[in-house]
C-alpha positions as CSV (number, residue, x, y, z in Angstrom):
1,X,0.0,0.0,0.0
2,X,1.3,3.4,-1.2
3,X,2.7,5.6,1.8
4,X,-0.2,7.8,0.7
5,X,-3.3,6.4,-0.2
6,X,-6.0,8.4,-1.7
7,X,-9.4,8.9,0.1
8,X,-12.3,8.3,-1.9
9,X,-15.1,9.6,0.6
10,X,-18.8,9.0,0.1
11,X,-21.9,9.5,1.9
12,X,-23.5,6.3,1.6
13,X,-20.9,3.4,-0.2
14,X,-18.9,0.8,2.1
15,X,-16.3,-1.2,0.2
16,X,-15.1,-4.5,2.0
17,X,-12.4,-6.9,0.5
18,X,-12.5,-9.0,-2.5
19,X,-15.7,-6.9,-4.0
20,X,-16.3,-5.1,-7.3
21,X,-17.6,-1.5,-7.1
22,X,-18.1,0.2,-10.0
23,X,-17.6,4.4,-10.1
24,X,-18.6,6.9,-11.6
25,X,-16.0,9.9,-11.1
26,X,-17.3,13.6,-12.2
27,X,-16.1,16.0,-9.7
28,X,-12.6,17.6,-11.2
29,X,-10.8,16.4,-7.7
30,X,-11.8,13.3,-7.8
31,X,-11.0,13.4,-11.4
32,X,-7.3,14.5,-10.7
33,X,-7.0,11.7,-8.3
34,X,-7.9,9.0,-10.5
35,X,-5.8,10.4,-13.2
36,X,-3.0,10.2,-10.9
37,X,-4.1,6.8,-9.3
38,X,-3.5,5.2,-12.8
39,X,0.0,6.8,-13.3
40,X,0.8,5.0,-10.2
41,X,-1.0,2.4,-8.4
42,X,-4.4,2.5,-9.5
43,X,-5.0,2.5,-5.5
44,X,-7.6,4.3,-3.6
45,X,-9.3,4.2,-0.3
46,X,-12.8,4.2,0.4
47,X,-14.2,6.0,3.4
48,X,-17.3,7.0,5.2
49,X,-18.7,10.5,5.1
50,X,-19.5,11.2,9.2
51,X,-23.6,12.9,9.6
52,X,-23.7,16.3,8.9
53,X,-21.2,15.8,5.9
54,X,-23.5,18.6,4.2
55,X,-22.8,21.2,4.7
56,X,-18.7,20.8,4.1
57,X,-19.3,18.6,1.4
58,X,-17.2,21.0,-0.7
59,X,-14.7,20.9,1.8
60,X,-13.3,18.2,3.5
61,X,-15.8,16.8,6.2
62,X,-15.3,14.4,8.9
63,X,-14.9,10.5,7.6
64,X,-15.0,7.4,9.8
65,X,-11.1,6.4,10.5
66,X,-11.8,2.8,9.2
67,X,-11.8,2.3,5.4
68,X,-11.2,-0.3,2.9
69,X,-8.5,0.1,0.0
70,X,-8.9,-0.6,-3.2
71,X,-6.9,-1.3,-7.2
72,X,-9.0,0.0,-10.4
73,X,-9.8,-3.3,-12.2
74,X,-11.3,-1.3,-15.4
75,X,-11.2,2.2,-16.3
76,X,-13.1,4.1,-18.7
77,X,-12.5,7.6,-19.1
78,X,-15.0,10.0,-21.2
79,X,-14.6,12.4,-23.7
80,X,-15.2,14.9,-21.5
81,X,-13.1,13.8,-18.7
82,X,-15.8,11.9,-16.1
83,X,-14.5,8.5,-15.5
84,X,-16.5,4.9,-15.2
85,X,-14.0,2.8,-13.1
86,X,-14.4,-0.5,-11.1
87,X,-12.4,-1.3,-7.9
88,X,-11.8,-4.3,-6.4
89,X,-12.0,-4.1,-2.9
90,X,-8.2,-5.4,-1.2
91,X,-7.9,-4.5,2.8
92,X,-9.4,-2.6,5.1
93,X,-7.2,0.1,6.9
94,X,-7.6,2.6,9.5
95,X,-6.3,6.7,8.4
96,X,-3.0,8.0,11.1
97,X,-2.8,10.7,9.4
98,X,-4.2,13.0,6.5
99,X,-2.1,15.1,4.1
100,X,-3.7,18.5,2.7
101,X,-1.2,19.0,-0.3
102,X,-3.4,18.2,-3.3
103,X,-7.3,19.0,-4.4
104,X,-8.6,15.9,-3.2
105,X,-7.8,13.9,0.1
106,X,-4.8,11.6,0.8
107,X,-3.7,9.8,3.9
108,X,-0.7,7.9,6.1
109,X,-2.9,4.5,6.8
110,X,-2.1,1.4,8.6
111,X,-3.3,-1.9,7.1
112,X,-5.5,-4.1,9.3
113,X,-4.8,-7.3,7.9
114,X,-7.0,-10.0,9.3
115,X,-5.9,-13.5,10.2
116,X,-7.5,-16.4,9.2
117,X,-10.3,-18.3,11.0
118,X,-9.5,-21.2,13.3
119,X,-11.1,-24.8,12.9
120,X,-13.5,-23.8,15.6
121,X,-14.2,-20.1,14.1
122,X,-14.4,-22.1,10.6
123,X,-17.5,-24.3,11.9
124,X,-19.2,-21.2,13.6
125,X,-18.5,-19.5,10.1
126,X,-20.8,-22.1,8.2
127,X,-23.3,-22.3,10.8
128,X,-23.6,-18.7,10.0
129,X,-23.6,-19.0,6.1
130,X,-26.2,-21.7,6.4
131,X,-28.3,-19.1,8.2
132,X,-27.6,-16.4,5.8
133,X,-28.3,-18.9,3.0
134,X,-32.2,-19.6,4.5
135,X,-32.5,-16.5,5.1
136,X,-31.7,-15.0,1.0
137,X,-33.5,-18.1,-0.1
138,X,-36.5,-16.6,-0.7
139,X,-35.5,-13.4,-2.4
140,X,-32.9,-15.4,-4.3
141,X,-36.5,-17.7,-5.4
142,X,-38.1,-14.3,-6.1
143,X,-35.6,-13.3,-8.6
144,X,-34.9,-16.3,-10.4
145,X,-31.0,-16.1,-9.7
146,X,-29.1,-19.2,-9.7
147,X,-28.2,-20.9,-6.3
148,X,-25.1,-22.4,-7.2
149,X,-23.7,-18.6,-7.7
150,X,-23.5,-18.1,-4.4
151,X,-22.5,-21.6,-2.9
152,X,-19.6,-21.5,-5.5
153,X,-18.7,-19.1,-3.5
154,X,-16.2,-18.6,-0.5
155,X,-17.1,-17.9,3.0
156,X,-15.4,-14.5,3.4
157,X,-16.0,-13.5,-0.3
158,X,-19.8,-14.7,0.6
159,X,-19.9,-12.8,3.8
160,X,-17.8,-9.8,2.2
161,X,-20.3,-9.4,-0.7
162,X,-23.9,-9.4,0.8
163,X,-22.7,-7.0,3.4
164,X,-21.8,-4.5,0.9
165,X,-24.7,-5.5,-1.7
166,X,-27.8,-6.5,0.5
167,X,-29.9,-3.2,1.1
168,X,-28.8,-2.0,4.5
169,X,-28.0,1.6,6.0
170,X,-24.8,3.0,5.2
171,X,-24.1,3.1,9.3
172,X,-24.2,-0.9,9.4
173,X,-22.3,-1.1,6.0
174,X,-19.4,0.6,8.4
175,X,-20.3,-1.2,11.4
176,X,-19.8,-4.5,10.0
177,X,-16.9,-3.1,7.8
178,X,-15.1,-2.2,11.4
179,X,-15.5,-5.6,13.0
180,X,-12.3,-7.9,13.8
181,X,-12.7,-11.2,12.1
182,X,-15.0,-13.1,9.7
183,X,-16.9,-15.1,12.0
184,X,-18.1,-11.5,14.1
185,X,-19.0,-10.1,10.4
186,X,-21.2,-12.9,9.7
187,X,-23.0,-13.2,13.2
188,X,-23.6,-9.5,13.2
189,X,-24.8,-10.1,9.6
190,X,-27.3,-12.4,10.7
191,X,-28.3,-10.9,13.5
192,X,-29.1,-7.6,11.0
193,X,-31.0,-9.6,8.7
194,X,-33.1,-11.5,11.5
195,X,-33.8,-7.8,13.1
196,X,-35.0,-6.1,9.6
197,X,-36.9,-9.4,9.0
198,X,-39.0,-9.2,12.0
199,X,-39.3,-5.7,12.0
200,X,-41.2,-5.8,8.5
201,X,-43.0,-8.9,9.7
202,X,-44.2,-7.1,12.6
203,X,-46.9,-4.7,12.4
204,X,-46.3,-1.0,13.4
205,X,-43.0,-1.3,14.1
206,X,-41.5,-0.8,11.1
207,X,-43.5,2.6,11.1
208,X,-41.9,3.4,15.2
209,X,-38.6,2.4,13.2
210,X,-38.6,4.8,10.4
């Protein structure tokens, strides 16, 4: 990771590891720091805006210290300069320190590699996964996707992808984004889709909830 790694913050997107985001870049900051991404390499962090980002948007507003890097995969840039770009998501990090020196935001970060599961975390892990699985299987029905696209699929790249995908609040995105381990991302996971489950099962209280 690049002694400064450029700070992609947005109001409502959480990357996590091993998943595709696509981009569209229009702002001319933003624009610079893609441009000078690809002459180097192609990295970029993603971060939270913090509530209240409004009204400094223009600026540079508070972001959540814990972020997730990531390498442009494809690029795209249009005639008039925008850019349509896809990161991959590679390792979460946490900001030490920002640097001011350019139009768009850059930062000293420390990688927060994590270690891999034990035997026992590994069992807890697919108790979890079978739990995510029942729990998709009906909106999985609904849309006529294919099953076997997700069991192909690894644990953590599994875990990884539904918490950035599935339709939850940019706050739990980061929660779950800022847990320690793979097994604590897919309990919490559960546990979130359980809660929002009974909560629109329940009536009245998804009205209290709003």
């Amino acid at each position: 990771m690049s002694d400064l790694l450029p700070l992609f913050p947005l109001p409502n997107v959480v990357l996590f590891p091993n998943v595709y985001l696509p981009l569209h870049i229009f702002e001319p900051r933003y624009r610079e720091m893609v441009a000078d991404a690809l002459d180097g390499d192609r990295m970029i962090g993603m971060v939270l805006l913090r509530p209240g980002w409004q009204q400094q948007y223009d600026g540079r507003p508070p972001v959540y210290p814990i972020g997730c890097s990531g390498v442009i995969t494809h690029v795209e840039k249009l005639d008039d300069g925008r850019y349509n770009l896809v990161l991959r998501g590679l390792e979460r990090f946490r900001i030490v320190e920002e640097d001011h020196s350019r139009s768009y935001r850059r930062a000293i970060v420390e990688p927060m590699a994590e270690s891999g599961p034990t035997a026992e975390e590994r069992d807890s892990i697919r108790t979890y996964r079978s739990k995510l699985e029942a729990l998709l299987s009906p909106a999985v029905e609904k849309t006529g996707a294919d099953p076997r696209t997700t069991a192909a699929m690894s644990d953590e790249d599994l875990v990884n992808a539904l918490a950035q995908y599935l339709a939850l609040e940019p706050l739990e995105k980061q929660a779950l984004l800022e847990l320690h381990g793979l097994r604590r991302r897919a309990e919490s996971l559960v546990e979130l889709l359980e809660m929002k489950i009974l909560i629109a099962k329940t009536p009245g209280v998804s009205n209290v909830a709003h």
